[in-house]
C-alpha positions as CSV (number, residue, x, y, z in Angstrom):
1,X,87.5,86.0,122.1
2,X,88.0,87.2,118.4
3,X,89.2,84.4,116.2
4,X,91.4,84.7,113.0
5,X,90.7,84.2,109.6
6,X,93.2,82.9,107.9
7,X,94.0,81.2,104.4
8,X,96.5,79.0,103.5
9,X,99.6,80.2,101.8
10,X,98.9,80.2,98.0
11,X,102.4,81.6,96.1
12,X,100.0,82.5,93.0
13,X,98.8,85.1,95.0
14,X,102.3,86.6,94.7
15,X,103.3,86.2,90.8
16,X,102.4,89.5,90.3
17,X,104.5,90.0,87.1
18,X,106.7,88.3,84.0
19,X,110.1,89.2,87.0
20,X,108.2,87.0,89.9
21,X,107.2,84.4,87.2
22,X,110.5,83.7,86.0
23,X,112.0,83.9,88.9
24,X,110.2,81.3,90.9
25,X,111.0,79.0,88.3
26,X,114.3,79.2,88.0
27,X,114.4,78.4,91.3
28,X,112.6,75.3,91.4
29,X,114.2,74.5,88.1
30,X,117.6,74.8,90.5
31,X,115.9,72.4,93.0
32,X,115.4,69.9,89.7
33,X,112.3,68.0,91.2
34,X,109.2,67.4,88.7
35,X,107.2,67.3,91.2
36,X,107.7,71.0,92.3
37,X,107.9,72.0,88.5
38,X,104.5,70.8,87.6
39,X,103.4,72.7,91.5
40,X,105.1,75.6,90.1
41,X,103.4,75.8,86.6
42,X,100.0,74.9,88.4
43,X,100.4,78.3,90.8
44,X,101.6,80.4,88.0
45,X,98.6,78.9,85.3
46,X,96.3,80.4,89.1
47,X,97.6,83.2,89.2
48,X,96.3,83.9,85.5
49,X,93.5,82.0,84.9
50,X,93.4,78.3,84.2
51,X,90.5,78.8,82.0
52,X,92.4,80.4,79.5
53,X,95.4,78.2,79.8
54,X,93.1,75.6,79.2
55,X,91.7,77.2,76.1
56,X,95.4,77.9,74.9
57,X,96.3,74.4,75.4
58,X,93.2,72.2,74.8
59,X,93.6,70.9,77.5
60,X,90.3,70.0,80.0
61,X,90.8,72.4,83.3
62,X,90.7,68.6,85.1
63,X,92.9,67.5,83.6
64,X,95.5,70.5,84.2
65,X,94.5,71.1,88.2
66,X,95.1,67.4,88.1
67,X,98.6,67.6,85.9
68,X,100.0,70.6,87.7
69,X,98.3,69.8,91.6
70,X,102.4,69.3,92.8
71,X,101.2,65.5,93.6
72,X,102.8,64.1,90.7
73,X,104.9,65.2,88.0
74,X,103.1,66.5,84.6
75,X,103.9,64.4,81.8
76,X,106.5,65.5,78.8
77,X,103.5,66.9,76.4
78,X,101.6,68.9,79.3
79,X,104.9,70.5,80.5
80,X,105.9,71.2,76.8
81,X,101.7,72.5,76.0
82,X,101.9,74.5,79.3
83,X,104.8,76.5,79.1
84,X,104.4,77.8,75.5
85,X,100.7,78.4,76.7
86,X,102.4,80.3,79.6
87,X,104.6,82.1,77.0
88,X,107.6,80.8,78.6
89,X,110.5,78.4,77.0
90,X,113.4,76.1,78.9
91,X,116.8,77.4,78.0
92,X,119.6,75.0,78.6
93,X,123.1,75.9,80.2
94,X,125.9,73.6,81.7
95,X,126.0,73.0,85.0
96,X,128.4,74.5,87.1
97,X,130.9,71.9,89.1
């Protein structure tokens, strides 16, 4: 009997491009749970290298698998560090009723 190989579902092996980035977080961003965000920025910082991002933020790669592991949510200054590292910025817009 042949058995499978399988791995388990990684999204950063689908952030292919700046389109897929932005939108996979805009929809966790819709979802509004820190949590996911910090997940989120931790599969996209995968998908293209946390050694760099941790270069471009000065930031230990520890410290940023730990910060952006989707167990807790990354502090104010690591989100803030990330995202310009990322090249990416937070817009604001009113909610819709």
């Amino acid at each position: 009997m042949n058995k499978t190989k399988t791995r388990p579902f990684d999204v950063a092996n689908y952030l292919n491009d700046e389109e897929d980035v932005v939108e996979y977080l805009r929809q966790v961003l819709e979802e509004g749970d820190p949590v996911e965000l910090g997940a989120a920025l931790g599969a996209i910082a995968r998908a293209r290298g946390m050694s760099q991002l941790a270069r471009d933020t000065g930031l230990s790669r520890e410290s940023l698998y730990k910060s952006l592991s989707g167990e807790r949510a990354p502090n104010s200054d690591t989100l803030f560090r990330v995202m310009k590292a990322l090249g990416l910025k937070l817009s604001v817009q009113p909610a819709t009723p």
